[in-house]
C-alpha positions in Angstrom: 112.5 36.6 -139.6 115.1 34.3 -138.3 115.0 32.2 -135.6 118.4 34.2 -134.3 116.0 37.7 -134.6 113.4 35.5 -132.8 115.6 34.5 -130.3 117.4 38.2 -129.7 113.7 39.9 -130.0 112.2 37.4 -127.4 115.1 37.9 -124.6 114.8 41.5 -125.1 110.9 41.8 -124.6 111.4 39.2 -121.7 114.3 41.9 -120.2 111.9 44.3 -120.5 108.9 42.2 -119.1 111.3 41.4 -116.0 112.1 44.9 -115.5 108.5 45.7 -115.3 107.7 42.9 -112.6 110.7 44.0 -110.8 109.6 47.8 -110.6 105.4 46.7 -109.9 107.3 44.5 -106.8 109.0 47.4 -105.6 106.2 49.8 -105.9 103.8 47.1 -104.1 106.3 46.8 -101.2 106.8 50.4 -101.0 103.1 51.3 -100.4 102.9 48.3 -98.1 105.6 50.3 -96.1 104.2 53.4 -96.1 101.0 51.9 -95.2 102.0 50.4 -92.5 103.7 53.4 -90.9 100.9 55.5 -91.4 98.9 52.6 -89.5 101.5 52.9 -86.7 101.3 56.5 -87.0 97.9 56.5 -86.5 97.9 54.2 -84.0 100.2 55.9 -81.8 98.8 59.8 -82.2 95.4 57.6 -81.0 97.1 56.1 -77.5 98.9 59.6 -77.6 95.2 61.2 -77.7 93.9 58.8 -75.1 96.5 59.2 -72.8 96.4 62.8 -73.0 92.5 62.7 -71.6 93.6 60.2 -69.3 95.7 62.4 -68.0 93.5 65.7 -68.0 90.9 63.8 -66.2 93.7 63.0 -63.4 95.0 66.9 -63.1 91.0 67.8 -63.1 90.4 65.1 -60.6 93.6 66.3 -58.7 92.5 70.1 -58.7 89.1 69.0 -57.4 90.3 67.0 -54.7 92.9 69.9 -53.9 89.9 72.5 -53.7 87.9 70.2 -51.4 90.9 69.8 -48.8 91.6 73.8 -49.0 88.1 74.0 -47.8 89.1 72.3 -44.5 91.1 74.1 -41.8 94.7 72.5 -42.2 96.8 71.8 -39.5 100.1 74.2 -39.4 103.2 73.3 -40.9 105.5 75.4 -38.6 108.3 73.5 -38.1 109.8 75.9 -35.8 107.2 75.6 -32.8 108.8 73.2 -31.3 111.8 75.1 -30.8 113.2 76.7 -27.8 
């Protein structure tokens, strides 16, 4: 073999070897990505959950503190009674 073959066989497995590298980086960053906005995902469907009992404990609190003031005579709301 020649040192021109040797040459020509050694930019060609060195192409190859770079195209390799180059396609293992892009994989890498690509399941970086996606892990990362499956992180978020989660993240956010978890402050989404929390928020969402947050806010059933406030409508229950809400509908318990309605029922005890319905249980009290209330005051009328005629607005009219002072007319004429």
């Amino acid at each position: 073999m020649s040192i021109g073959q040797i040459i020509v066989l050694a930019v060609i497995v060195g192409a190859f070897v770079l195209f390799a590298a180059v396609l293992a980086w892009g994989d890498y960053r690509a399941q970086e990505l996606a892990r990362r906005i499956r992180d978020r995902d989660r993240k956010d469907a978890a402050m989404a959950a929390s928020a969402m009992a947050l806010k059933k404990a406030d409508k229950s609190a809400a509908v318990a503190s309605g029922t005890a003031q319905a249980r009290w005579p209330q005051p009328s709301d005629d607005r009219l009674q002072h007319v004429g």
